[in-house]
Structures are given as C-alpha cells and as structure tokens.
C-alpha positions as CSV (number, residue, x, y, z in Angstrom):
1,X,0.0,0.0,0.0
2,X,0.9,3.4,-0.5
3,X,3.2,5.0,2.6
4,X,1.9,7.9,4.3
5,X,4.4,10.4,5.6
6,X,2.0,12.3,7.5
7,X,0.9,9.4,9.5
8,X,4.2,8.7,10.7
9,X,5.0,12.5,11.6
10,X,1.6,12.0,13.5
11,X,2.9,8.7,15.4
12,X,5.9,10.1,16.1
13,X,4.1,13.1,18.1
14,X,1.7,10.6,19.7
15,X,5.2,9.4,21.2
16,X,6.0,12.6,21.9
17,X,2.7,13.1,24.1
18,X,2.7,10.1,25.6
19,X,6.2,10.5,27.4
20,X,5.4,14.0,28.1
21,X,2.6,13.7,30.2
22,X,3.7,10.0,32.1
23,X,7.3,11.2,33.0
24,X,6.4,14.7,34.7
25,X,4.9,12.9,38.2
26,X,8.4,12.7,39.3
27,X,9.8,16.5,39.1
28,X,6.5,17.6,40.6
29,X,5.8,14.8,43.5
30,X,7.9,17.4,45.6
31,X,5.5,20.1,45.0
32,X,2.2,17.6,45.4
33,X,3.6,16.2,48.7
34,X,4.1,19.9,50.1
35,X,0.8,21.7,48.4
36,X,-1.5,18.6,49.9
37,X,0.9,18.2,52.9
38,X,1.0,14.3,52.4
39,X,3.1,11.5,53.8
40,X,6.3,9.8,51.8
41,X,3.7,7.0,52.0
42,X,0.5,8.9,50.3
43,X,2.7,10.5,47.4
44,X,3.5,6.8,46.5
45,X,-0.5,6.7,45.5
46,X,0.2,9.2,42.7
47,X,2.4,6.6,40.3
48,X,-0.3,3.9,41.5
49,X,-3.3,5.5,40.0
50,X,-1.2,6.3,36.6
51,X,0.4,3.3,36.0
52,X,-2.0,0.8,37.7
53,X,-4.0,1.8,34.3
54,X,-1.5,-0.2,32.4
55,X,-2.6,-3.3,34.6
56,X,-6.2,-2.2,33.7
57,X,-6.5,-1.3,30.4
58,X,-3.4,-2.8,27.6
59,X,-5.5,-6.2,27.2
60,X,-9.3,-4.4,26.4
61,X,-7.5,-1.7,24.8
62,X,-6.1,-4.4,22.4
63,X,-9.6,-6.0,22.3
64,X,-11.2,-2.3,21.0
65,X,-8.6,-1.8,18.7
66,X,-9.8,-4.8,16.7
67,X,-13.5,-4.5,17.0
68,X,-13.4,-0.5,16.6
69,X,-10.6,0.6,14.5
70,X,-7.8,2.8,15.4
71,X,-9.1,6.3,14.9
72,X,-12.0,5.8,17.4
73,X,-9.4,4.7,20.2
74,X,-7.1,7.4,19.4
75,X,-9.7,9.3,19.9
76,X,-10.7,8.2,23.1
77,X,-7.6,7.7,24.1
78,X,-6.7,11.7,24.3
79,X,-10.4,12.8,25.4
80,X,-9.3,10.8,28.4
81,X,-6.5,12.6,28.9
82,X,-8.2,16.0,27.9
83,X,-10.5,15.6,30.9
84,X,-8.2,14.2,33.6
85,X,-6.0,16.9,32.9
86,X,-8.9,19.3,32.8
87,X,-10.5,18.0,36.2
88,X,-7.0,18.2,38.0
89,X,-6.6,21.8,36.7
90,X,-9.9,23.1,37.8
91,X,-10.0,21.0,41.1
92,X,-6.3,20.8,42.5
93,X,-6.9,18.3,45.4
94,X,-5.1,14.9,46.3
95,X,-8.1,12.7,46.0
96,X,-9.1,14.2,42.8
97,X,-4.9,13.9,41.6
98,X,-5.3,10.2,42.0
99,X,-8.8,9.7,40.0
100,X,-7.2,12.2,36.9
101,X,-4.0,10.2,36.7
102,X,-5.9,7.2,36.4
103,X,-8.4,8.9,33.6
104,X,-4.5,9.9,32.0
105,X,-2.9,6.6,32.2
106,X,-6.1,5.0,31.1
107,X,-5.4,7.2,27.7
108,X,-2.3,6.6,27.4
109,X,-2.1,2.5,27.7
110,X,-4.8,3.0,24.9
111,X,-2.5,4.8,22.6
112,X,0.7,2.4,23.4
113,X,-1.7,-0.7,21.8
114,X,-2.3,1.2,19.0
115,X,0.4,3.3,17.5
116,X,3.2,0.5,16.9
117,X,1.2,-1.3,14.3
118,X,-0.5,2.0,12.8
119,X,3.4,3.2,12.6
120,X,4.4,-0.4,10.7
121,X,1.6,0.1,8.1
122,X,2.1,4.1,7.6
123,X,6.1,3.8,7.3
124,X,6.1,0.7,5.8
125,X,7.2,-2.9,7.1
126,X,11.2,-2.6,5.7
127,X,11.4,0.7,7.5
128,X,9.5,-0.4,10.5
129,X,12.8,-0.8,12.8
130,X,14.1,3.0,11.7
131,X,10.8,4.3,12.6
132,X,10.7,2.0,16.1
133,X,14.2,3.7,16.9
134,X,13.0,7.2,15.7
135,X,10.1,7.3,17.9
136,X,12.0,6.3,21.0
137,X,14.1,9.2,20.0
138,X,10.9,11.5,20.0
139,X,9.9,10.0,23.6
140,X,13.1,9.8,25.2
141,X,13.1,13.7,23.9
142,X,9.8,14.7,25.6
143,X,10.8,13.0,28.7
144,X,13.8,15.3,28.9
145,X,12.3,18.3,27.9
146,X,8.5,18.3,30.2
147,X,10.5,18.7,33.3
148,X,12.1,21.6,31.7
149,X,8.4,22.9,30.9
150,X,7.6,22.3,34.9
151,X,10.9,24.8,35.7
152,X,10.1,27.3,33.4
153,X,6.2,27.6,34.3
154,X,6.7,27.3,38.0
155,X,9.5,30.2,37.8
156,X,7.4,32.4,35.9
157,X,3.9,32.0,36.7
158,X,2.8,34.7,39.1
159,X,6.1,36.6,38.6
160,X,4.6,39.5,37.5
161,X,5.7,38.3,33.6
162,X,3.3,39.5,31.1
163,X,2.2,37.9,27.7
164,X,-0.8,35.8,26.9
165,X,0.5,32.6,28.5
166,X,1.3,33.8,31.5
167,X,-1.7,36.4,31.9
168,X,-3.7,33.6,31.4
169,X,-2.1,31.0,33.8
170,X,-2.1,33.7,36.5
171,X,-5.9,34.0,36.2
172,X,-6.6,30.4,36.4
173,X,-3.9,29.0,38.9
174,X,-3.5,29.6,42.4
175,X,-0.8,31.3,43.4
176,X,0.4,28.8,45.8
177,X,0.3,25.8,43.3
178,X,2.1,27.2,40.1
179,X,2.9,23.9,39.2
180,X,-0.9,23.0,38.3
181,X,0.0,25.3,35.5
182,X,1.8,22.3,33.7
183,X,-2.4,20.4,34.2
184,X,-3.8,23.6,32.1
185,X,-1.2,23.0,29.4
186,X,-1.5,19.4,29.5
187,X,-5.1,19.9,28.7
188,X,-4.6,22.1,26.1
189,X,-2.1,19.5,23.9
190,X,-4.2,16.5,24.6
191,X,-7.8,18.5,22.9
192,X,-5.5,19.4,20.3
193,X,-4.8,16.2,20.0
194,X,-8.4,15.4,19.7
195,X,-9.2,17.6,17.1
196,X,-6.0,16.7,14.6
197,X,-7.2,13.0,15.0
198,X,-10.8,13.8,14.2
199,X,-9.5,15.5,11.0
200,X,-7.0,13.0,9.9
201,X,-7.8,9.9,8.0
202,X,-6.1,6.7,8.7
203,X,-5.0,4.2,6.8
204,X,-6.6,0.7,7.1
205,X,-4.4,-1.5,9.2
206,X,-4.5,-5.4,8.7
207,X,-3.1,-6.6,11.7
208,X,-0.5,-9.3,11.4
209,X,-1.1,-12.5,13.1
210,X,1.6,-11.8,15.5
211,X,-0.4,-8.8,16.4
212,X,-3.7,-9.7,16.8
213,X,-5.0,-10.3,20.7
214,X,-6.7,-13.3,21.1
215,X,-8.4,-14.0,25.2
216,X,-9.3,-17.3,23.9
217,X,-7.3,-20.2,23.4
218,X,-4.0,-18.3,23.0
219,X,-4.0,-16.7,26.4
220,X,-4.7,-19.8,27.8
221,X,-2.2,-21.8,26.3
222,X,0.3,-18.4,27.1
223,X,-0.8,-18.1,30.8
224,X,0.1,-21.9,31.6
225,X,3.4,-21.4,30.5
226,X,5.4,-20.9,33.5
227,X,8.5,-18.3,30.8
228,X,5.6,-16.3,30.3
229,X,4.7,-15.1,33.9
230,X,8.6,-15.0,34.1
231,X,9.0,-12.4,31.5
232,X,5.7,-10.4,33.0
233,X,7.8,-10.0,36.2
234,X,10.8,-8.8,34.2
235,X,8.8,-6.2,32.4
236,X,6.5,-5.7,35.9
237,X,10.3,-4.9,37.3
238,X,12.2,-2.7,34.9
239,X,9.0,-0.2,34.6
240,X,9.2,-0.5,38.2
241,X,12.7,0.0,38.8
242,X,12.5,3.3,35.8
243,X,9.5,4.6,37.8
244,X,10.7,3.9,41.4
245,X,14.1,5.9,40.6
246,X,12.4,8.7,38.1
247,X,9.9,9.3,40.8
248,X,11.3,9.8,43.4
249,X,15.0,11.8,42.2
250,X,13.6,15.1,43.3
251,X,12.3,13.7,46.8
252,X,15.7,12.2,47.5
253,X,17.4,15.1,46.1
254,X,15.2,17.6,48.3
255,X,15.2,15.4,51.7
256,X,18.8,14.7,51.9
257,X,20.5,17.4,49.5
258,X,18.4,20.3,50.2
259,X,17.9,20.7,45.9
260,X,15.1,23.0,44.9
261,X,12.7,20.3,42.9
262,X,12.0,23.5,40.6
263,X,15.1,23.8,39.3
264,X,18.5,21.3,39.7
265,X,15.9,18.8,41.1
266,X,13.9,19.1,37.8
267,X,17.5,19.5,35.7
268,X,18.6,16.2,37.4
269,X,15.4,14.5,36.1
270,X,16.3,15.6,32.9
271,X,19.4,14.3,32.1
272,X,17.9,11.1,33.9
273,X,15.9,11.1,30.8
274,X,18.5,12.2,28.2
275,X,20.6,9.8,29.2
276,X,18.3,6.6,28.9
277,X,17.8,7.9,25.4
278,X,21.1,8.1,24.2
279,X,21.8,4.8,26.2
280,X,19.2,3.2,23.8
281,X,21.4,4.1,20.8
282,X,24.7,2.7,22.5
283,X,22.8,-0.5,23.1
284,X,21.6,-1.1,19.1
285,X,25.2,-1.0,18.5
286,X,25.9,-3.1,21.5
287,X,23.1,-6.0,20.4
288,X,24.4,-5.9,16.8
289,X,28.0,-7.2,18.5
290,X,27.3,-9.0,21.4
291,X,24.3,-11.0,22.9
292,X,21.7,-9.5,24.1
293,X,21.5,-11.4,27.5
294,X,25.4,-10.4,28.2
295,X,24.3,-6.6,27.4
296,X,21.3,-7.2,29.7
297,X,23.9,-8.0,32.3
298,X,26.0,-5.7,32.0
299,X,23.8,-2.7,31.6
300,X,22.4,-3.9,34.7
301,X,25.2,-4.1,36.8
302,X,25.9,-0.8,35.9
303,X,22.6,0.3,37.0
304,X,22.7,-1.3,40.7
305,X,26.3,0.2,40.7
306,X,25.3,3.5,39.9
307,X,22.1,3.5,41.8
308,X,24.1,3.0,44.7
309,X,26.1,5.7,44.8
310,X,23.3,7.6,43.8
311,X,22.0,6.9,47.3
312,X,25.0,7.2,49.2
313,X,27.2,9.4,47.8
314,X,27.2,13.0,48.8
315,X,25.2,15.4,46.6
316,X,27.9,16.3,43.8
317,X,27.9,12.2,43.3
318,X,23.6,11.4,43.7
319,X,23.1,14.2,41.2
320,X,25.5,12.9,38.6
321,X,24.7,8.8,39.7
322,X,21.3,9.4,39.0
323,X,21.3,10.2,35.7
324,X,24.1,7.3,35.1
325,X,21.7,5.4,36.5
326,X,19.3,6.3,33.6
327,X,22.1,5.4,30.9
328,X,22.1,1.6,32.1
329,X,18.3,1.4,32.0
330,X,18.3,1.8,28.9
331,X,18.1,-1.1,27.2
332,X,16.3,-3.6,29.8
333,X,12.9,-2.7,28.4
334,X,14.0,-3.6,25.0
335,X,16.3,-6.7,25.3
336,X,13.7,-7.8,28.1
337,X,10.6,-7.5,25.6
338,X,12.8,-9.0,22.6
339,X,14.0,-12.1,24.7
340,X,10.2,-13.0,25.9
341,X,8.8,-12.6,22.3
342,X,11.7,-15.0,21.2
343,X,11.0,-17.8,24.2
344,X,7.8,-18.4,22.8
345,X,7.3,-19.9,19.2
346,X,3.7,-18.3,18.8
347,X,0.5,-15.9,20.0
348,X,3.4,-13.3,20.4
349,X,0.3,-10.8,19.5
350,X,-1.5,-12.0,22.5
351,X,1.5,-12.4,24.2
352,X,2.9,-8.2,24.3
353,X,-0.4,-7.6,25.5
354,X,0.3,-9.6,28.4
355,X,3.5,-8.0,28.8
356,X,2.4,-4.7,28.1
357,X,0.2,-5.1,31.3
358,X,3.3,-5.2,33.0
359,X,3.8,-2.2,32.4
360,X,1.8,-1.9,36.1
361,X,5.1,-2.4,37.6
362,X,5.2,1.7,37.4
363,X,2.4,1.4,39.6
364,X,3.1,-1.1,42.5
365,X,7.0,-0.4,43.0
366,X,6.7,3.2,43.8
367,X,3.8,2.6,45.9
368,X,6.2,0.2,47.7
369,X,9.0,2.7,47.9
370,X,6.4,5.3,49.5
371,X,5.5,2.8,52.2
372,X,9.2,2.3,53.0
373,X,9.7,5.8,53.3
374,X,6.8,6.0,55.6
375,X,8.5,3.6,58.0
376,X,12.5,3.9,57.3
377,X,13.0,7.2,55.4
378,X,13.5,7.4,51.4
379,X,17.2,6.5,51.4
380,X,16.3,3.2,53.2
381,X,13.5,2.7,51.5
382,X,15.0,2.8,47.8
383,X,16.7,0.4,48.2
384,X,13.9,-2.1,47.5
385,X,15.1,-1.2,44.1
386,X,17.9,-3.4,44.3
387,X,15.2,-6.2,44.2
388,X,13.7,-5.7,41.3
389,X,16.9,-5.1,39.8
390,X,18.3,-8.2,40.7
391,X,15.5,-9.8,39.4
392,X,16.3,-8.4,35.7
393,X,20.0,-9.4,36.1
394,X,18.9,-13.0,36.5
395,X,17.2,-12.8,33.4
396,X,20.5,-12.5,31.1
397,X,21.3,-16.1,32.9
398,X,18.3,-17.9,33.0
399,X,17.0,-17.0,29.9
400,X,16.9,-19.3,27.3
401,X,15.5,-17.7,23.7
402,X,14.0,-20.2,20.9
403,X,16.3,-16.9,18.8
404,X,19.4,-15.6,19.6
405,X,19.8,-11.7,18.4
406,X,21.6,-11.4,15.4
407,X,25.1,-10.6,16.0
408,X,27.6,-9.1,12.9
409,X,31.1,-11.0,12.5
410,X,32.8,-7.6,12.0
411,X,32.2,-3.9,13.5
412,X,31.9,-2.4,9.6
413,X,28.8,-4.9,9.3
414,X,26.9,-2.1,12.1
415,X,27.1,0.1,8.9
C-alpha cells in the first residue's frame, strides 16, 4: 500500500505526548507532597493511579482496537486525557490527583496498543525498525524536555511576567500551586490532540497475526506457561525499577541534599531522561556485537552500581549517579521484551499484551517505595530497588530464547 508520511510524523508526536505527560509525576511529587501536605507514603498513591491503568486497560485496549478501528481509540484515548487533565486543573486536590491520573494513564495505555502497528503500516514494514528507533528518539526527547516545561512555568507564573500565556495561567492557577499550570497545558495539547485525529484519515491497518490479541485459546495456552509469567515480572520490574528511581530523584534530592525540585531537582530528572535515550542508541550498537543477555547483564550491573552511589554518595555524586543510573536502564525494556517474544514460538500478539500489562510495575513499586519511606525514610526505603533489579539481572542467565539476536562478525557490518 501506499506510505503515508504524515501518518508517521503524527505517530511520532503521539510518542512525543505520551512521554510528556507520564514522566512529569516525578519532578513535581515534591511540589504535590508539600501543596496537599502528604506523607512519603500517600505520594507513593500518585504513580499507583497512573500506571496501575497499564494493569487495567493494555489487554481491552487491544480487544477495542480490533472490534473499533484505530481512529476511534485514538480518539478516546486523548479525550481521556483532555479531561483528567482538565478535572486536575480546575480541582487541584489529592483525592481528585489520584482519579485524573488514572483517567491519563487510562489514555495513554490505549494509545501504546495502537500506534506501533498504525506506525508499521504508515512507514512501511522494511522501514519499521528505523521508525521503532525514531520514535523512541521522539519519547526519550519529551521525557527530557517536560521537566524543563515544569521549571520554566513554576519560575514564571505569578512573577509578575506579562504575555498571553502567562496572563492567562495567573488568572486560572492559584498562586500557591504554580505547578498546576503544567495540568492547564497538559489539557490544552491532549484537545489538540483530539481535534488533529478527528480530522485526519487513517490508513486501514490489517493486523499481522503476531499482532492480533486473542483472550481465547491463545492466552490460555500463554498463561500456563510458566517463561511467560517469568517475562511479566521482568517487564512488571524494569518499569518498576525506571519509575521507582524517576519518581522519586527530586524527593531524594530535596530530603537529603536540600535541591530546589524546581530547578536542579527538575535538571537532574532531565538528564535522567537524556541519558536513557542516548543509552538506547549505544545499546543497538551493543546488540548488533554481542548478545543480548550479556548486554542485559551488563547494563544492569551498571545500574545497581550506579544507583548505589546515587543513594550514598554525597550530593555532587547522587546528582550525577542518578542520571548514570538512567544510561544503564536503557536497554532492559527492549532486550527484556525482545527475549520474551523469542522464548515463545507463537501468540506473540497475545503475548505483548500480556506483557504490556506489565507495564503496572510503574504502579506497585513506587507505591512500595512510599510505604518504606513511611517507616525507614527514602534512602532506606530505595533500596527495595535493588530487588527488582536483581530480578532483571537473573534474566541475562536464565534465559533461554527459541532466537538468539543477530550478532555481525565484523564492526563495519553495524554500517
């Protein structure tokens, strides 16, 4: 069929969106644990309700996408988000906070299910992998620029700076939660959203058989096999282990470093970000020359490595470890996913559903931190992240795929 350019340059924004709005909780949990003067413990509830949607929603969302199309999820998908950002702006509480994340993350496992296979029939199967790399590119890029976006609104919002923006902001956000400023915009790009996707028209997608989610006999055939539920927890722990650190930087950074979450906390996050995309590029050249389970291993040794001194190192060393630690979680998700599809010789459709929902991990592992916290401080309580980090280590040596990654005989071969 005929490519369509547009389509792609519209995928690649979806990714763009979807990272910007999941990977802003952790710059501004400072700000939400002081504005609704909450525990350690309660502020682990705010990743819960987000990611817990995952959990909820990647299986139906799957499920809709064949009975309804993609347009009408899509759509959906970012009215969701329009009005839990919308009801968080207008009604800045805790307990609303929790019900608008989960109306956000809700959206947003919705549009995970259906961009990747929109994006292979728009860019075209052969190009399929360039376009895979060049949307990570696009979220790994949001994810480093939306806490920039939190810094510059919170510094400038009811700082007597005049313009449209902020005129309007300062009309409709207290002045003692600037950072709700970030749910106005938020609101704003995902009704835009809305509206380019009414007006565009889709191409028809014929999902492969590898794609297609089947509840039926596949998933029970899937679910009894015990590699499966083995590769869930890997997936369950890595989004755990990205969220538990990303969320939490800024708290850390505040409680035992005294750094304003506004501005270095929010730079810190950043480059937490930056890093883990430009990590992702290392590692394609790294799986092209090596296997993947020895990269998995060794990008997660340098993660438990780094995390550590993140955690007790003095504050010139947490606020450079931290983003290190970024740069070797960069390529569990993939080699993790990769390995799973490759252990199991068919239903991989049904199969990424199933590990898509463990994507939940972002929800329960965070929540776990916060209940540490509660009891033995952060620092203490962090280091439940070694756990789940272990857990992923063990994978490059028990794993056992049905297809090794291909490897090249020579470095010029990468080219």
């Amino acid at each position: 069929m005929q490519r369509n350019i547009f389509i792609v340059i519209l995928i690649l924004l979806i990714f763009f969106v979807i990272s910007f709005l999941t990977n802003i909780l952790g710059p501004i949990i400072p700000d939400i644990v002081k504005s609704f003067s909450l525990s350690i413990g309660l502020a682990g509830f705010l990743p819960f309700a987000f990611f817990v949607a995952y959990g909820v929603m990647s299986i139906p969302a799957g499920l809709m996408v064949e009975k309804y199309g993609e347009k009408p999820v899509l759509l959906l998908a970012f009215f969701l988000a329009f009005l839990g950002a919308l009801l968080f702006a207008i009604i800045p509480s805790f307990a609303i906070a929790l019900g608008s994340l989960f109306l956000i993350g809700i959206g947003m496992a919705m549009l995970q299910v259906v961009i990747n296979p929109l994006l292979r029939v728009a860019g075209g199967e052969e190009k399929f992998a360039f376009f895979s790399v060049l949307a990570q590119l696009f979220f790994g890029g949001a994810s480093f620029l939306s806490p920039m976006l939190y810094s510059y609104l919170v510094l400038n919002v009811h700082s007597g700076r005049s313009g449209f923006l902020f005129d309007t902001l300062n009309k409709l956000v207290p002045e003692n939660l600037k950072w709700v400023s970030l749910y106005w915009v938020f609101a704003v790009i995902a009704l835009v959203m809305v509206a380019v996707i009414a007006l565009v028209k889709f191409p028809k997608v014929d999902l492969l058989e590898d794609e297609r989610m089947d509840v039926g006999h596949s998933f029970k055939e899937l679910v009894a096999n015990k590699s499966v539920w083995l590769f869930f927890l890997g997936i369950f722990a890595y989004v755990g282990t990205e969220q538990g650190i990303a969320n939490w930087i800024s708290q850390f950074l505040q409680t035992y470093h005294n750094v304003d979450p506004a501005t270095n906390g929010a730079t810190v996050i950043s480059y937490f970000w930056g890093l883990l995309t430009i990590g992702c590029f290392l590692g394609l050249i790294l799986l092209k020359i090596f296997d993947s389970r020895k990269v998995l291993v060794f990008f997660t040794s340098g993660a438990i490595l780094s995390l550590a001194f993140a955690l007790f190192g003095s504050k010139a060393v947490a606020m450079n470890a931290f983003p290190i630690t970024g740069f070797f979680a960069s390529v569990m998700y993939s080699v993790i996913f990769s390995l799973a599809l490759n252990s199991v010789p068919r239903h991989h459709g049904t199969f990424s559903g199933i590990l898509c929902a463990g994507i939940a991990g972002g929800a329960v592992v965070p929540l776990i931190v916060g209940g540490l916290g509660e009891l033995f401080g952060l620092q203490m309580a962090m280091l439940f992240l070694f756990v789940p980090l272990a857990y992923i280590f063990s994978i490059g040596i028990w794993a056992r795929p049905l297809v090794n990654n291909d490897t090249i005989s020579s470095i010029k071969d990468i080219f």
